[in-house]
Structure formats: structure tokens, C-alpha cells
N, C-alpha and C positions, 0 to 999 in steps of 0.2 A: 841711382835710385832716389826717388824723391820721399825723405819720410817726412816732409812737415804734413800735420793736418789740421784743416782745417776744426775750427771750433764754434760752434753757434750756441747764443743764449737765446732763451724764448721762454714763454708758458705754456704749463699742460694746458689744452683745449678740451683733449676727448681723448681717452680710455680706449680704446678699439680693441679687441683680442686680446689674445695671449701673450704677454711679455712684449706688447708694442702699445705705443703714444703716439697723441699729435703735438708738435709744440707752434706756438705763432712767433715766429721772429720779427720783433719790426726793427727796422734800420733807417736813420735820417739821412737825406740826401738832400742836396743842391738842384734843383730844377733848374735844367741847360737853359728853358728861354726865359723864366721868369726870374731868376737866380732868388726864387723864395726855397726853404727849407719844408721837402715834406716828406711825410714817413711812408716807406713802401714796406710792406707784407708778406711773408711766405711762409705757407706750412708745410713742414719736414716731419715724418713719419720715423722716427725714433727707436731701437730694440733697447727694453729694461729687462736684463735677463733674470732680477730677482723679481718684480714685480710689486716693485715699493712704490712708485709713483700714482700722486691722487690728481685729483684735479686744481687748478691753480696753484699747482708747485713752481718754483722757477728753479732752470736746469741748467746746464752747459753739459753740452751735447758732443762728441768728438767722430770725424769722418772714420769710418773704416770701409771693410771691402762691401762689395752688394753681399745684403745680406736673404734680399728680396726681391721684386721690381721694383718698390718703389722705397726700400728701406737700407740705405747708405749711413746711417750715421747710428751710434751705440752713447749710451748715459754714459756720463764721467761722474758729474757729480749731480747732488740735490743744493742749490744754495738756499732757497729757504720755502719753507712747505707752506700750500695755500691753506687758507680758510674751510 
């Protein structure tokens, strides 16, 4: 049985419903032909089952089971609250 999971940081974007976020993960990468550094983008739809989180909070986020269609990953923590 595989328990590692994964862990994503990012920031809140958007507030959407009940006990769910958006956060934006960017991550830097090596471009194959240009071998310049650039940053690629993905938003992951989050469950906060207290409903602490504002907007511009930065989070780490832990994979668990589908929670939804498109909601796979649950709050671990808050590292630090936005503006």
C-alpha cells in the first residue's frame, strides 16, 4: 500500500463554497529546448473543513481520497495569512 502523499504549497486565489479553496501552485522548471527556467502554474481545488482560510493565505495542502470531482487534496496547514 502506498501511503506517501503528496504535498502542494500554493495561494488562496478564490473562496468558492462551502469548506473549499482555490490555491495557485507555481513550480520552476527547466525548459527541454531552451534549458531557460520558467515557472508553470496549476490550480487545485482544496477541502478546509473549518473554514479558516481568506484570500492570499499561503497553505500546504496534503493529497487524500477524491473528495469530489475535482477535489483530491485536504488543508494541512496555514503558513502564513494574506493581506
Amino acid at each position: 500500500m502506498n501511503t506517501h502523499k503528496r504535498l502542494i504549497q500554493g495561494t488562496v486565489v478564490k473562496k468558492a463554497g462551502d469548506k473549499s479553496a482555490t490555491i495557485l501552485v507555481e513550480r520552476k522548471v527547466l525548459h527541454s529546448k531552451y534549458h531557460k527556467i520558467v515557472k508553470k502554474r496549476k490550480k487545485y481545488i482544496i477541502h478546509d473543513e473549518k473554514n479558516e482560510l481568506s484570500l492570499n493565505d499561503f497553505v500546504v495542502a496534503i493529497e487524500c481520497r477524491p473528495l469530489s470531482k475535482g477535489k483530491h487534496f485536504r488543508l494541512k496547514t496555514i503558513v502564513s495569512k494574506g493581506s
